[in-house]
N, C-alpha and C positions, 0 to 999 in steps of 0.2 A: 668702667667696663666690667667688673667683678662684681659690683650687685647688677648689671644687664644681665652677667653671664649666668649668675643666680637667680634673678627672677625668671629665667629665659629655663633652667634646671625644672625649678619648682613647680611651673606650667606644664612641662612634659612630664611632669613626677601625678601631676592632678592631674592628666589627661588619660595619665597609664592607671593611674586608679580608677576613675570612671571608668573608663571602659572595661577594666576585669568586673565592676562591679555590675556592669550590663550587661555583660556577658552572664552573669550567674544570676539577675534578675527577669530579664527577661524570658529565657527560659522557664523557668520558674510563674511566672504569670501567666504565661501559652498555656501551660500544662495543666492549670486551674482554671483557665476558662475551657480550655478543651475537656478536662474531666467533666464541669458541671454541665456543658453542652450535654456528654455523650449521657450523663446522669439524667435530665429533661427528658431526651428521647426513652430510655430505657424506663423511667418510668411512666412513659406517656403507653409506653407498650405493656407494660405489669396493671395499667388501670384498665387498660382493654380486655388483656388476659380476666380481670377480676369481674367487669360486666356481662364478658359470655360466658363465664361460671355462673353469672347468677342468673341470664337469661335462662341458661339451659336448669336451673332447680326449680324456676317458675315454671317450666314449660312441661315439666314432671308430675306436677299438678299432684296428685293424691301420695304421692309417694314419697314424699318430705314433710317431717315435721314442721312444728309452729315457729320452733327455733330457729331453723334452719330457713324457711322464708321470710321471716322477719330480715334475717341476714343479709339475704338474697336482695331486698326491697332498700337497704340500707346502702349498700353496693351502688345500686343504680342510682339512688339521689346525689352519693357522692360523686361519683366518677363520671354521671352521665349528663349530657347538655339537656335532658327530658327527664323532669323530676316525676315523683309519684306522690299524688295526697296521702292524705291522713286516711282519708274516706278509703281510698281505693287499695290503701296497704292494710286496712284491714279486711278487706274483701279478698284480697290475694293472700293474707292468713287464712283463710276460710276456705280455699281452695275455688276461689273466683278472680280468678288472675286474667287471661290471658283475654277477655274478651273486655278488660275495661283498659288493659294499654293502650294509651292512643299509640297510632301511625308512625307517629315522627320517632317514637323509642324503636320500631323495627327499623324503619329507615334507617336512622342516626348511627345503630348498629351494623347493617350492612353497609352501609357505605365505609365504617371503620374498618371490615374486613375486605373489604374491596380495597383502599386506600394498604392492604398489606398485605395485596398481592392475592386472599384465599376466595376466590373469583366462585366457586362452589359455595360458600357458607353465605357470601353475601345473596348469592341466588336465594338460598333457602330464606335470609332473612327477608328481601324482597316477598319472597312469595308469604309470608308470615302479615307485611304490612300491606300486600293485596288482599288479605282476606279481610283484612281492618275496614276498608276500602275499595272496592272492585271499580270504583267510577272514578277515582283520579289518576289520572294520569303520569304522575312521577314515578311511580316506581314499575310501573310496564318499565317507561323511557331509564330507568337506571339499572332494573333488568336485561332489556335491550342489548343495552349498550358492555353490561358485561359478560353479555354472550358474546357481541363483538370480539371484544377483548383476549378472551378465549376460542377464536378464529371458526365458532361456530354461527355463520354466518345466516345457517337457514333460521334457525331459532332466534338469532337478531333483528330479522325481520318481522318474525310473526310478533314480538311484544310491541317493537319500536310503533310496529302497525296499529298494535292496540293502542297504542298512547293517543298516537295520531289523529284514530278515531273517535275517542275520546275529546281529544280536543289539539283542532289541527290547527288553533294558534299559538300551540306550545313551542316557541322556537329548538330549545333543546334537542326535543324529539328529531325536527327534519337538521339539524347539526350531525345528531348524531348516525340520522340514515343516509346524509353526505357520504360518513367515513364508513361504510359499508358496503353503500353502493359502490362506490370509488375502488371499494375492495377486492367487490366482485368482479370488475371492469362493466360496470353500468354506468361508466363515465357522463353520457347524457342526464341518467337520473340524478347522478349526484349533485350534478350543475346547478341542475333543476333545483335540490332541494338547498344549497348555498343559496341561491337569488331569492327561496323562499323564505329562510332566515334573515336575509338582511330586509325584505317587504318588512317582515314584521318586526323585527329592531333594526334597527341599522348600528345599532351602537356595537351588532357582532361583529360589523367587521375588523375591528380592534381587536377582538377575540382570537377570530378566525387565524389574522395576520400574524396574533405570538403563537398558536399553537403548532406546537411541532409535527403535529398526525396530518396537518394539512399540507406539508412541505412538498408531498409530490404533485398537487395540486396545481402547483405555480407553475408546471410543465403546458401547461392546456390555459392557452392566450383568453378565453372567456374565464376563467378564474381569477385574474390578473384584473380585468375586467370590473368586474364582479366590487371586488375590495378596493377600487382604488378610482372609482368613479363616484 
C-alpha cells in the first residue's frame, strides 16, 4: 500500500508540474505567434507606405533627382507584385516614367489603397491606370465600385456604365451594379443584373452566396431563385 500511496504522490506531483509548466508556456507561445502575426500585417502596411512614396516621386517627374528615382524604381521592384525593367528604369531616370508604367502598377496600387479603407487615393490611382488604358474595362468597374463604397451612387453608375459598355460580358461590372442598384431601391434592375452574372458565369453564384453586401438580397424570393436553381 506505501509504494501505491507513493506512486499515487509522485503522479500528482508530475501532473502539478506539467501543468504550472503550461501554464507559463503556453502563454508564452500565443504571444509569439500573435507578436509575429501583428509584425506580418504591420509590415505589409510600411511596404505600402514605401510604394506610394515612391509612386508619388515618380509622378513628380522633373523635380527629383537621379538618385532619388533610382530609389523610387528600387521601391516598387521590391515591394510591388508589377516589377519595372532595366529598360524602363532607365527611362524613368531620364524623366520618362510615367508613360511607360504598365496598368497593372496603377491598378495593383489602388486596389492597395482601396483594400485600407482610402477610397479617394485609389480613385485617383484608377483614374492614373485609365489613362494607361481608356478601352479596358477593369478599372472603370473598380472605380465604380469604390464610388459605391463611398455611398456616391450617382458617380457609381456613370463608371460601372463605362465598363459595361466597354464590355458587357464583364461579369464583375453587372455584380457590382447589382449592389447599387439594390442601393438605390432599383430592386428590378438589380435582379436583372444577378441573373446577368450568373448567364455569364454561373460559378458566381457561389460568390454571390458567401458575400455578405448581398445578405439583404435574400429578402426578395427571385434572388433566392436566382442562386439556388
Amino acid at each position: 500500500m506505501d509504494k501505491e500511496n507513493q506512486s499515487a504522490d509522485n503522479w500528482d506531483k508530475l501532473k502539478t508540474i506539467s501543468g504550472l509548466i503550461a501554464s507559463v508556456l503556453i502563454p508564452v507561445v500565443l504571444a509569439i505567434i500573435g507578436n509575429n502575426f501583428s509584425n506580418a500585417i504591420k509590415e505589409r502596411e510600411i511596404q505600402a507606405k514605401y510604394v506610394e512614396l515612391a509612386i508619388n516621386i515618380l509622378n513628380q517627374e522633373t523635380d527629383k533627382n537621379e538618385r532619388t528615382k533610382s530609389w523610387a524604381v528600387k521601391i516598387i521592384n521590391e515591394y510591388s507584385s508589377v516589377k519595372i525593367d532595366s529598360l524602363t528604369e532607365n527611362e524613368i531616370i531620364k524623366n520618362e516614367l510615367i508613360s511607360r508604367l504598365p496598368q497593372d502598377a496603377f491598378v495593383d496600387f489602388a486596389a492597395q489603397k482601396a483594400w485600407e479603407g482610402n477610397l479617394h487615393s485609389a480613385i485617383k490611382g484608377y483614374d492614373l491606370a485609365i489613362t494607361k488604358d481608356s478601352l479596358n474595362p477593369q478599372p472603370y468597374n473598380l472605380k465604380g465600385y469604390a464610388y459605391y463604397k463611398m455611398k456616391d451612387y450617382k458617380n457609381a453608375l456613370i463608371f460601372l456604365g463605362k465598363s459595361k459598355e466597354l464590355d458587357d460580358t464583364y461579369p464583375w461590372v453587372h455584380y457590382n451594379l447589382a449592389l447599387v442598384y439594390w442601393a438605390i431601391n432599383e430592386k428590378d434592375e438589380a435582379i436583372n443584373e444577378i441573373e446577368r452574372v450568373i448567364l455569364l458565369d454561373s460559378s458566381f453564384k457561389e460568390i454571390i452566396a458567401g458575400d455578405k453586401q448581398f445578405i439583404e438580397f435574400t429578402a426578395d424570393s427571385r434572388f433566392d431563385d436566382l442562386i439556388n436553381r
